[in-house]
MIKOL-8633 format. One record per residue (C-alpha): residue number from 1; chain; x, y, z. Coordinates in nm, 4 decimals, always signed. Example, Ala and Ser with C-alpha at 12.3 -4.5 7.8 and 13.67 -1.06 7.14 Angstrom:
2
   pos   unit         px         py         pz
     1      A    +1.2300    -0.4500    +0.7800
     2      A    +1.3670    -0.1060    +0.7140
//
This chain:
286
   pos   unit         px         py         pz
     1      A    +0.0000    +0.0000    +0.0000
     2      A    +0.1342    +0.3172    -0.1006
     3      A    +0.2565    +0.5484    +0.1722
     4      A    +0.1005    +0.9151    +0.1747
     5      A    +0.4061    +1.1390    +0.1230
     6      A    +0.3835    +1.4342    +0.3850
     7      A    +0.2785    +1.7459    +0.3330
     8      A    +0.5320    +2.0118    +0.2433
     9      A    +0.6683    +2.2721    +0.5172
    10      A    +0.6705    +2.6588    +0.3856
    11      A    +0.9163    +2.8007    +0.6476
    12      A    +0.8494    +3.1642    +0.4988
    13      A    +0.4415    +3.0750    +0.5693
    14      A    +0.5223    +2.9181    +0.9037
    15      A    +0.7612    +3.2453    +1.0216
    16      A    +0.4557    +3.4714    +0.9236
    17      A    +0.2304    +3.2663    +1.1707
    18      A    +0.4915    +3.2818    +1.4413
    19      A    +0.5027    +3.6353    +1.4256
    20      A    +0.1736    +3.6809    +1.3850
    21      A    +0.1176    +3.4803    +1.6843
    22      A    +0.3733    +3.6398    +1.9437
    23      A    +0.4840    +3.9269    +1.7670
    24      A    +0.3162    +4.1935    +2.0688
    25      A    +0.5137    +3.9602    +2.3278
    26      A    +0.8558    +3.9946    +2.0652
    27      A    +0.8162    +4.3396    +2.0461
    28      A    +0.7760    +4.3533    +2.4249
    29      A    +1.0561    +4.2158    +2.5057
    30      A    +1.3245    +4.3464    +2.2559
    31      A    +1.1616    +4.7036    +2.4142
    32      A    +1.2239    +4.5876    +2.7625
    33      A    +1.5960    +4.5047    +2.6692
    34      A    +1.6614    +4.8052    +2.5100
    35      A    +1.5023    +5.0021    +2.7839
    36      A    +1.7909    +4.7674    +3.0082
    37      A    +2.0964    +4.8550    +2.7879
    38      A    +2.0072    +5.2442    +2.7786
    39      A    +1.9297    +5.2399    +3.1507
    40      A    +2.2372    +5.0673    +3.2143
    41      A    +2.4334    +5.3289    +3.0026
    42      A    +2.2887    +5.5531    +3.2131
    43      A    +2.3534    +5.4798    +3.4858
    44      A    +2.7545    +5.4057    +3.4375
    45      A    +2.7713    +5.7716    +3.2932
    46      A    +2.6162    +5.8934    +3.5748
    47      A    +2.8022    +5.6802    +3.8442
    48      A    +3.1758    +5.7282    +3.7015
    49      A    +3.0752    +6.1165    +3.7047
    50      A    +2.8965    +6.0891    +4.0659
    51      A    +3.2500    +5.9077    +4.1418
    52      A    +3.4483    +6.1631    +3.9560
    53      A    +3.3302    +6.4505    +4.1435
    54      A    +3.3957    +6.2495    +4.4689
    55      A    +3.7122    +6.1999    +4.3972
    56      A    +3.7972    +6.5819    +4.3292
    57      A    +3.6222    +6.6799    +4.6210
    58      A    +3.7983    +6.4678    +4.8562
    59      A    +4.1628    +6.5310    +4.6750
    60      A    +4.0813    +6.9144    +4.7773
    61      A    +3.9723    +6.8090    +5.1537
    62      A    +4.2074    +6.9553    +5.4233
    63      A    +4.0066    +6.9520    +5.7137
    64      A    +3.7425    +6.7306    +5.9089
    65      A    +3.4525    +6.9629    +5.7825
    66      A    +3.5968    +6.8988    +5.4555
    67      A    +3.5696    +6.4666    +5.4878
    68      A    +3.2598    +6.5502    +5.6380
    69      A    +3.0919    +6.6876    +5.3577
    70      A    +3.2404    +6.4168    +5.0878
    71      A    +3.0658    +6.1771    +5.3107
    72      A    +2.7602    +6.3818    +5.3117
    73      A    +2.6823    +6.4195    +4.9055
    74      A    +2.8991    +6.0946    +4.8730
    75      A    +2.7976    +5.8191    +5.0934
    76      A    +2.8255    +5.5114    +4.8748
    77      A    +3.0909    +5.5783    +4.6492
    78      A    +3.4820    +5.4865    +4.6905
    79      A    +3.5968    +5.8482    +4.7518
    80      A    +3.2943    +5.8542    +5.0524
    81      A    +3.4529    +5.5144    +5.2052
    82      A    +3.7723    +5.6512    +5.1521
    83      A    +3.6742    +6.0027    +5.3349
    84      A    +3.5653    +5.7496    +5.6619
    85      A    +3.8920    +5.6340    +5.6970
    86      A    +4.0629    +6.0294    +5.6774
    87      A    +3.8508    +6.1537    +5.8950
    88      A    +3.8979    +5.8759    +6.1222
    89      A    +4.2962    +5.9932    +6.1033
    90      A    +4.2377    +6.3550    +6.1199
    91      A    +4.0087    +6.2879    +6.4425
    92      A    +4.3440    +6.0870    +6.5758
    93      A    +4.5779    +6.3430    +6.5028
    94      A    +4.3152    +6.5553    +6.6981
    95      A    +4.3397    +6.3392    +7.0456
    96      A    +4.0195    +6.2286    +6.9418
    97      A    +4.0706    +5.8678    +6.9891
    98      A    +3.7276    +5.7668    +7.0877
    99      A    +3.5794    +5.9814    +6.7985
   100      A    +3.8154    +5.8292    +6.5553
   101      A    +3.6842    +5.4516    +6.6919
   102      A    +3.2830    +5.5553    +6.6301
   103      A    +3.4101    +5.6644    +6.2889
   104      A    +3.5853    +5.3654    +6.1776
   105      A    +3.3180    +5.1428    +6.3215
   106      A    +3.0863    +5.3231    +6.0799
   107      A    +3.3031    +5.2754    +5.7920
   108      A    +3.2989    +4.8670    +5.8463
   109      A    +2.9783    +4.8571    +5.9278
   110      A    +2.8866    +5.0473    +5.5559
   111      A    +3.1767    +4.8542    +5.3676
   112      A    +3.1914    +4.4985    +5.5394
   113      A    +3.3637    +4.4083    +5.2361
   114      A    +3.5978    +4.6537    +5.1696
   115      A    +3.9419    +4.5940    +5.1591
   116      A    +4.0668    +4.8267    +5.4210
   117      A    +3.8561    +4.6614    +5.6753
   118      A    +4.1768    +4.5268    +5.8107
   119      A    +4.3491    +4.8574    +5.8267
   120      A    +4.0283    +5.0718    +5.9860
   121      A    +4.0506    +4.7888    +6.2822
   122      A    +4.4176    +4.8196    +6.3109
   123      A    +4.3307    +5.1966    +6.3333
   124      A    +4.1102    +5.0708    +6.6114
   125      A    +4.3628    +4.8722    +6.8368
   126      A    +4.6404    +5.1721    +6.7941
   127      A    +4.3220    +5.4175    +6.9183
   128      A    +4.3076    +5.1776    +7.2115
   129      A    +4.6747    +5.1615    +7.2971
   130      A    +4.6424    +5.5952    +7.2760
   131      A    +4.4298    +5.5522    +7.5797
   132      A    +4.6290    +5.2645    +7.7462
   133      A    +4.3405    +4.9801    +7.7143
   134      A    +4.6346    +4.7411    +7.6173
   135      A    +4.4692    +4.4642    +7.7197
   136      A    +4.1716    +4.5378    +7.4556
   137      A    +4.4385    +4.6617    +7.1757
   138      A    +4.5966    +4.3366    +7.2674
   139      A    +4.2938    +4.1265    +7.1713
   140      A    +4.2245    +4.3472    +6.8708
   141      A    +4.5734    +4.2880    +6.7039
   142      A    +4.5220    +3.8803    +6.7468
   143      A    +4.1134    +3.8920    +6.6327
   144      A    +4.3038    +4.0716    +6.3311
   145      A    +4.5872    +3.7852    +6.2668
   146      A    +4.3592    +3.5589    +6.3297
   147      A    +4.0819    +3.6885    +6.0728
   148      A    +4.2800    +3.8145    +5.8109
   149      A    +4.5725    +3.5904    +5.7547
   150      A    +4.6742    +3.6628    +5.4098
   151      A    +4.6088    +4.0542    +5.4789
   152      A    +4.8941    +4.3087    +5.4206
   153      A    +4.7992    +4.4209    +5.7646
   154      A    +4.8505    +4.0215    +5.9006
   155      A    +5.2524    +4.1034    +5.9823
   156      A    +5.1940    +4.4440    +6.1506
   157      A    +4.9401    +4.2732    +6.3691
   158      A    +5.1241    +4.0132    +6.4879
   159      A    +5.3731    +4.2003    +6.5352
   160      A    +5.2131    +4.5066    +6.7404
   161      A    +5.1231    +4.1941    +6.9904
   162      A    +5.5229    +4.1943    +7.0736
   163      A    +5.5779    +4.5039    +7.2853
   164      A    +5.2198    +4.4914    +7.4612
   165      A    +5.3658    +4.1337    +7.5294
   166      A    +5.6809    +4.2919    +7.6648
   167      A    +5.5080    +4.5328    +7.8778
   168      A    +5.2932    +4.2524    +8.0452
   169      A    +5.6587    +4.0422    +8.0764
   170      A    +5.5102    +3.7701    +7.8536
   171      A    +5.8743    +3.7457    +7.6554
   172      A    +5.7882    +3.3284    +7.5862
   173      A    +5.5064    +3.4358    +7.4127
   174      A    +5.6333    +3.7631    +7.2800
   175      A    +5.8906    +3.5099    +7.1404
   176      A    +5.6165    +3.2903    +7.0267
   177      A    +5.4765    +3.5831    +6.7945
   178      A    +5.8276    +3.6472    +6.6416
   179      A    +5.8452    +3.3308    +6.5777
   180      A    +5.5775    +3.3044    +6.3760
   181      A    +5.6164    +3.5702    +6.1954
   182      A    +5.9457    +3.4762    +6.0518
   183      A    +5.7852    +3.1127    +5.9485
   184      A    +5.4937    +3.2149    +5.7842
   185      A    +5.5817    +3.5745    +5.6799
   186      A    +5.9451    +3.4973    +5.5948
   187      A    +5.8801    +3.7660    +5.2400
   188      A    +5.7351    +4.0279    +5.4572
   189      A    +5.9139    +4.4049    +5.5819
   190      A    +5.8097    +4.2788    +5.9687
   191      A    +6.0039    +3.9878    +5.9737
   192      A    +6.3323    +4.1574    +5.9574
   193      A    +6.1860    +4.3889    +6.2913
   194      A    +6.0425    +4.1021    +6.4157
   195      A    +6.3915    +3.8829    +6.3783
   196      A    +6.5944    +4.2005    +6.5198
   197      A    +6.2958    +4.1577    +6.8235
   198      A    +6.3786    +3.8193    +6.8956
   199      A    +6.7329    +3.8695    +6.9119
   200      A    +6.6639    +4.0961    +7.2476
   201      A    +6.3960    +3.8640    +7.3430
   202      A    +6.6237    +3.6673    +7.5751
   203      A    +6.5416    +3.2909    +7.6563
   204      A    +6.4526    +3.2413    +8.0036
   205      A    +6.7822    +3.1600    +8.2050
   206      A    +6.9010    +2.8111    +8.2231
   207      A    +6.9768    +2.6157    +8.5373
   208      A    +7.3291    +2.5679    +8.4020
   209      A    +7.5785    +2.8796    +8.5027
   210      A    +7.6948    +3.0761    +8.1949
   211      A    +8.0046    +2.9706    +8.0635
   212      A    +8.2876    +3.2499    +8.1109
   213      A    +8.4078    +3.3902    +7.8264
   214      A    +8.7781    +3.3787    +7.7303
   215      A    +8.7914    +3.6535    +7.5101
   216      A    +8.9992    +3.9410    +7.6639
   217      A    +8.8395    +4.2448    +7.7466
   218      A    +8.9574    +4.4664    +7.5135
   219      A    +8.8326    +4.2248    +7.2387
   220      A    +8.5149    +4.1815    +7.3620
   221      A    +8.2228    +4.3679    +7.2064
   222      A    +8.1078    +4.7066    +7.3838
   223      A    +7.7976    +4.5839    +7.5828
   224      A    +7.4459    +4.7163    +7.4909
   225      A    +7.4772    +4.9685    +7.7582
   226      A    +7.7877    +5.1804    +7.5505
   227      A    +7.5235    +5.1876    +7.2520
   228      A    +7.1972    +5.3013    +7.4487
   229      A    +7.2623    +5.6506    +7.2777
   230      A    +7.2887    +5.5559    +6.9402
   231      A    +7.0011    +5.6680    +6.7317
   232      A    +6.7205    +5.4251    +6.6773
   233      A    +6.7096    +5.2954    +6.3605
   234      A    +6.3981    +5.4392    +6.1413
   235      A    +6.1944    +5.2285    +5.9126
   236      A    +6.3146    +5.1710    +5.5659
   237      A    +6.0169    +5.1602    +5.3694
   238      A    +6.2095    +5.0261    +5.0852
   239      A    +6.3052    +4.7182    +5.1730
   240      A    +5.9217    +4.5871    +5.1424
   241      A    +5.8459    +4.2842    +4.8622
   242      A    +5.6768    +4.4288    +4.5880
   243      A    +5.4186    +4.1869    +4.6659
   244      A    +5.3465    +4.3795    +4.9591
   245      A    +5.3695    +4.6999    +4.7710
   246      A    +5.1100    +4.6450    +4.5307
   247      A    +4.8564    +4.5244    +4.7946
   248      A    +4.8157    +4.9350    +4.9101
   249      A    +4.6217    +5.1850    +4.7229
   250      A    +4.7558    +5.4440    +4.5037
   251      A    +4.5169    +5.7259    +4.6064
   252      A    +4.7623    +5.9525    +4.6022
   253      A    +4.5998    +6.0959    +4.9492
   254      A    +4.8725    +6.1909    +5.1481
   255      A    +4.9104    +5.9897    +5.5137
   256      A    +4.6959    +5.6969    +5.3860
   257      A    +4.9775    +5.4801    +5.3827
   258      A    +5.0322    +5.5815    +5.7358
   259      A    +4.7934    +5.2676    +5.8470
   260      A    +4.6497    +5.5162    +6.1271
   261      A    +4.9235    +5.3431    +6.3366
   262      A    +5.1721    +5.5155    +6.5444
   263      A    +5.4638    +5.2574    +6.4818
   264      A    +5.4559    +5.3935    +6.1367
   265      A    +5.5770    +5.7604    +6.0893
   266      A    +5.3288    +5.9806    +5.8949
   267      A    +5.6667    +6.1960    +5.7939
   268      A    +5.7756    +5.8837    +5.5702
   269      A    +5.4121    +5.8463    +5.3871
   270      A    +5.4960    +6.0188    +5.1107
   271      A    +5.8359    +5.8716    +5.0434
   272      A    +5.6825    +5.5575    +5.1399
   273      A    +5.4192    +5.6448    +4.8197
   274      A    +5.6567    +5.7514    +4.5804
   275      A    +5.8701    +5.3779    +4.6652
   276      A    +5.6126    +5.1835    +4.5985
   277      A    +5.5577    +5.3566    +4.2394
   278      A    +5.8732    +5.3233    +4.1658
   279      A    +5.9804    +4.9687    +4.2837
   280      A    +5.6217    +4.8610    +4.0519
   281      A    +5.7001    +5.0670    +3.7791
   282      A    +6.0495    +4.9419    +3.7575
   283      A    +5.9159    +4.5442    +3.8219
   284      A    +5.6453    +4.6491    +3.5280
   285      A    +5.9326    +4.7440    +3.2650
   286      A    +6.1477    +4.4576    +3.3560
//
């Protein structure tokens, strides 16, 4: 029996039908989408100049009023997170410790994920050593080490915990927090201080009696006390990894590479800007 061959398919006929069908919903949609992509356009030329502005207002702030107002017109740009954290160091420079505090804990609580979360609570413990709650600072700096382990801030924190250590007369666990330093921050600036720490961090004293030295005196290397004058070694800013160098902004604000910590001078922020441009420029070319 002879098959019936089927019927033929007109694919121009069978377009027309779809779009007669669905062409209000087509139409619909391809408007929605178009309504998306200019709204989006929008909205990026208004935001980079909304951020723009921000910017240029906060590069001309000098003063507290001046922060103040970028966060004002600015909340929730960069430039308005970034005005948080220099007003938080203007308030410090002020005495304002307990001001600068409230500030910063408004900045993390607005930008939990910002990346300078680490450095507004390090901020935070140095505002608590200014008014001598070491033991508070003290838990601070290790909730920091502890939290934010591959942070640029990690090294500084463990490494603030040393002195308040020292002042308590914890030196086995002062030593402790050298030591750990130097294993897992071997590539980092604060192992050097922290290996030059450990060398004055003397073991506790051994039940055995010191052996006597046979080196005559006049041989014999001048004891610490003949060097107490000697001028204390600053902070060379240079010797940091690049790595470490390209984890800090490039703002070009002046004193926000100060860390709002006082183990850091604010008189070497600028050079301390102007090395890090150069050491990744240079690592860039080569």
């Amino acid at each position: 029996m002879p098959t019936v061959p089927p019927p033929s398919r007109d694919a121009a006929l069978e377009t027309r039908v779809f779009w007669e069908r669905f062409k209000v919903e087509i139409a619909a949609v391809l408007l929605i989408a178009l309504l998306a992509i200019i709204g989006f356009g929008v909205y990026r030329l208004y935001s980079g100049q909304r951020n723009s502005a921000a910017s240029a207002l906060l590069g001309s702030a000098r003063s507290t009023e001046d922060y103040q107002q970028v966060i004002a017109r600015y909340p929730d740009t960069p430039a308005g997170a970034d005005a948080y954290l220099l007003f938080a160091q203007a308030q410090r420079d002020e005495k304002k410790f307990a001001d600068a505090d409230a500030t910063l804990e408004i900045f993390i609580a607005k930008n939990p994920d910002h990346e300078f979360v680490a450095t507004a609570r390090m901020a935070m413990a140095a505002n608590l050593e200014s008014l001598g709650k070491t033991d508070e600072a003290l838990a601070m700096y290790q909730k920091i080490a502890a939290t934010h382990p591959k942070n640029f801030n990690a090294p500084l924190a463990l490494f603030s915990q040393v002195h308040i250590l020292r002042m308590k007369n914890q030196t086995e666990e002062a030593r402790r927090v050298c030591e750990k330093i130097l294993t897992d921050y071997r590539e980092s600036f604060w192992a050097g201080e922290a290996s030059r720490e450990l060398r004055l961090l003397k073991p506790s004293a051994s039940s055995e009696p010191a052996a006597r030295s046979t080196i005559p005196p006049f041989l014999a290397a001048p004891s610490p006390m003949q060097t107490a004058n000697s001028p204390t070694v600053s902070l060379q800013f240079e010797a940091l990894a690049l790595r470490e160098l390209e984890t800090f902004p490039r703002s070009g604000l002046p004193g926000f590479f100060s860390l709002f910590h006082a183990r850091i001078p604010a008189k070497q922020t600028i050079r301390f800007q102007r090395t890090a441009q150069i050491a990744i420029d240079l690592e860039k070319r080569a």
